[in-house]
C-alpha positions in Angstrom: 73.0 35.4 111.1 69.8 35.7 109.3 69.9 34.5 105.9 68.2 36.5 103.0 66.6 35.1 100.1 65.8 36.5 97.2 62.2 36.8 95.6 61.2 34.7 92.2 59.3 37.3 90.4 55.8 36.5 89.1 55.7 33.9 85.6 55.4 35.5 82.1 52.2 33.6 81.2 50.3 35.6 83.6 50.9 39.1 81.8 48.4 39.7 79.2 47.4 42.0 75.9 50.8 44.0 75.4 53.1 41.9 77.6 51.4 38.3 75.8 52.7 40.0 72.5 55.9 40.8 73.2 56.5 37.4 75.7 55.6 35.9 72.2 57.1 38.0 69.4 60.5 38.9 71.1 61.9 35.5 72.2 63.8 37.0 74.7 66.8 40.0 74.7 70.0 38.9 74.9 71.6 40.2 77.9 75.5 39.6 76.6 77.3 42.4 76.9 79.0 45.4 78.8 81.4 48.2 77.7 84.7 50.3 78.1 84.4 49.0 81.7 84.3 45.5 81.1 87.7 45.7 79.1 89.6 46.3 82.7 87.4 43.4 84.4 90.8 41.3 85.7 91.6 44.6 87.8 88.5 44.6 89.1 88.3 44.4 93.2 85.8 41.3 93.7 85.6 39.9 97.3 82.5 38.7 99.3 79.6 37.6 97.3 81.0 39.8 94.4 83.6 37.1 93.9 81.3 34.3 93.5 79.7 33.1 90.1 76.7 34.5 91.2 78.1 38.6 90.4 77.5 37.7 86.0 80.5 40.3 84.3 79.4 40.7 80.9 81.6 41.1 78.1 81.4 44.3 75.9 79.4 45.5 73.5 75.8 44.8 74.7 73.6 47.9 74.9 71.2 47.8 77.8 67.6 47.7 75.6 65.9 51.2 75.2 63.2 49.0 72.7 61.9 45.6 71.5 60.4 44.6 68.5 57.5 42.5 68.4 55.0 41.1 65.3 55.7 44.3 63.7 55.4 47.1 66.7 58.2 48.6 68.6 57.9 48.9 72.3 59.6 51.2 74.5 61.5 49.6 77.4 60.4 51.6 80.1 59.5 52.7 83.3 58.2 55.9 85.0 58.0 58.8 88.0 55.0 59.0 90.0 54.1 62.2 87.3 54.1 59.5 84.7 56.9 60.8 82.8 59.0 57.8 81.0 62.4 56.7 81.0 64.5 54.6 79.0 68.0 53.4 79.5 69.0 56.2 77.1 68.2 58.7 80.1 70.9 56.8 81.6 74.1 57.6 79.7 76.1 59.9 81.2 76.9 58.4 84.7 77.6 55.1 85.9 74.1 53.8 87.0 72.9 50.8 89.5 69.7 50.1 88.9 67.5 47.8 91.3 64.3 45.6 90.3 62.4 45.3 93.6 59.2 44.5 95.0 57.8 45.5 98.5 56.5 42.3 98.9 60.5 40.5 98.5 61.6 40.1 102.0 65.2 40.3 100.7 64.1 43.8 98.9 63.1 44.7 102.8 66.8 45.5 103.3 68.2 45.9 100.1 66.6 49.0 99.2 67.3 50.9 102.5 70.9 49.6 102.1 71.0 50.5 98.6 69.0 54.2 100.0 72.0 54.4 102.4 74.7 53.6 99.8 73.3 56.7 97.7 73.2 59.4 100.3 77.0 57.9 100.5 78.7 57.5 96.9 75.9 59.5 94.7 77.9 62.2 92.7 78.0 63.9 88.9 79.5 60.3 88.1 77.7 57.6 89.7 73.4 57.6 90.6 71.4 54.5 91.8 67.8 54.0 91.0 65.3 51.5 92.3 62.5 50.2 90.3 59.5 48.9 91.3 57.7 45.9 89.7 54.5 46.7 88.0 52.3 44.3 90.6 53.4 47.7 93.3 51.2 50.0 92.7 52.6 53.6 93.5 50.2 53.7 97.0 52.3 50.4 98.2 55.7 51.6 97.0 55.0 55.0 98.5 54.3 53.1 102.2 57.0 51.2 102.0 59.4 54.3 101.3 57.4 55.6 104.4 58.0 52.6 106.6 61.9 52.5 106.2 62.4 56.5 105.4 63.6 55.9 102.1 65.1 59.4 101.2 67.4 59.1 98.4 65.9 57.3 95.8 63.2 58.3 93.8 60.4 56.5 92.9 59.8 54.9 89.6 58.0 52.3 88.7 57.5 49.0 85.9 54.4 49.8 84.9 54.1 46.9 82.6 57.0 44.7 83.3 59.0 45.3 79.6 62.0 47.2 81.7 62.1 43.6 84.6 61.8 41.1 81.5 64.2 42.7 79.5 66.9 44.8 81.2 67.5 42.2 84.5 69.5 39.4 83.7 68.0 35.7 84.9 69.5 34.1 87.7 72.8 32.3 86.4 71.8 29.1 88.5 67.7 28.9 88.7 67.5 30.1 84.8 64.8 32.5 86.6 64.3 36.8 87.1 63.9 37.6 90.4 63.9 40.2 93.0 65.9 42.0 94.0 68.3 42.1 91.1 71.1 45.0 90.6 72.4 45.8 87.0 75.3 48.1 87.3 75.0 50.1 83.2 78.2 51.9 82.2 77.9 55.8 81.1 78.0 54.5 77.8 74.4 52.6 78.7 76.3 48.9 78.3 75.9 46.1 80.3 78.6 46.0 83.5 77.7 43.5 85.5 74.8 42.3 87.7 73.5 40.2 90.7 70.4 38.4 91.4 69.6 38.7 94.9 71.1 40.3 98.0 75.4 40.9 97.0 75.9 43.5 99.9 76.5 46.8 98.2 76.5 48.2 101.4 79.2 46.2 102.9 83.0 47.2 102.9 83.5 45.3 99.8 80.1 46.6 97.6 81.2 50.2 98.7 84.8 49.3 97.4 83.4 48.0 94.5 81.2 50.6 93.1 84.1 53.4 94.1 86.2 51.5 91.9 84.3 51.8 88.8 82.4 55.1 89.4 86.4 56.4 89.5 86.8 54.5 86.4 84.4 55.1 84.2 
C-alpha cells in the first residue's frame, strides 16, 4: 500500500512587504475554537485516521478569522476566483464548509483533491459545500493544468494569493508544530472552527463519507 505524505508548506521568513508585516505584527491567530457542533463532539462517529490525535476537534467559540490586525492596518483574510473576486470566511456562513489548503506540487494533494473532487459530486447539497484552495506559490495557469490533468469538475478554483488565508485559517500540525499541505478545516454554518486534519485523513473512504454525513445532517 503506498503511503502518502503530506507536504511542509514553504517558511514564513520567505514572504515579504505585506506578509513580513503581518508575520511580524500579528504573532500568530489563535486557532481554539469551534461552535454549536463541537458541543455534540462525544457522539461524534470517529474511526480510521479520524480517530487518531492527528483529526484536532476544537472546542467552541473560535471564529474562523475574516481579518488580522497588524502595526495599525487591518488585513483581510482572503482568497479569490480566477475573476479576482475575494472571499472571506464570512462568505462561508450558511452551510457547513470543508475547506482544503493544497498545492499542485504536494504529492499527497495529487490524490486528495480528486478524492475531495469526488466526495463533492457525492455529498454537496444546500447544507454542506467543499472548497479547495490553492497556495499562493500556484499560480492560476498551474492550478488550472492540474484541474486538467485529473478532470477536477466540482470544485472551483480559488486561490491564496498572498498566503494570509494558509497562515491564518489552517491549523499547524499537532505533532511537527508546522502548516502543511494538504490540510482540511471543516467550519460550521455559524463560520466556527469544527475540526481539522493535516495531511491525507481519507474523506473519501467509508468512514470520511460517514463522517461528514453526520455533521452536514447536524448542523
Amino acid at each position: 500500500m503506498t503511503r502518502r505524505m503530506s507536504c511542509s508548506s514553504s517558511s514564513s521568513s520567505s514572504f515579504i512587504s505585506r506578509r513580513n508585516v503581518i508575520a511580524a505584527g500579528a504573532g500568530g491567530a489563535a486557532l481554539l475554537g469551534g461552535g454549536p457542533l463541537a458541543l455534540a463532539q462525544s457522539r461524534v462517529p470517529l474511526s480510521g485516521k479520524f480517530a487518531s490525535p492527528l483529526y484536532m476537534q476544537f472546542p467552541p467559540g473560535e471564529a474562523v478569522p475574516t481579518a488580522i490586525e497588524a502595526q495599525g492596518y487591518r488585513f483581510p483574510v482572503e482568497w479569490y476566483d480566477t475573476a479576482g473576486q475575494s472571499y472571506t470566511a464570512d462568505d462561508l456562513k450558511g452551510r457547513l464548509t470543508l475547506i482544503q489548503f493544497w498545492r499542485t506540487r504536494c504529492g499527497a494533494c495529487q490524490h486528495e483533491v480528486p478524492a475531495l473532487d469526488a466526495v463533492a459530486a457525492q455529498l454537496e447539497d444546500s447544507r454542506l459545500r467543499i472548497i479547495a484552495i490553492a497556495l499562493m506559490e500556484d499560480s492560476l495557469a498551474d492550478i488550472q493544468r492540474f484541474y486538467d490533468r485529473y478532470r477536477i469538475r466540482n470544485l472551483r478554483i480559488y486561490q491564496d494569493r498572498d498566503h494570509l488565508a494558509f497562515s491564518q485559517i489552517a491549523p499547524a500540525h499537532p505533532s511537527h508544530g508546522v502548516r502543511a499541505t494538504p490540510t482540511t478545516v471543516l467550519v460550521s454554518p455559524t463560520g466556527h472552527y469544527v475540526s481539522a486534519y493535516s495531511g491525507a485523513p481519507g474523506w473519501e473512504r467509508p468512514e470520511g463519507i460517514k463522517l461528514l454525513r453526520w455533521y452536514r445532517d447536524n448542523a
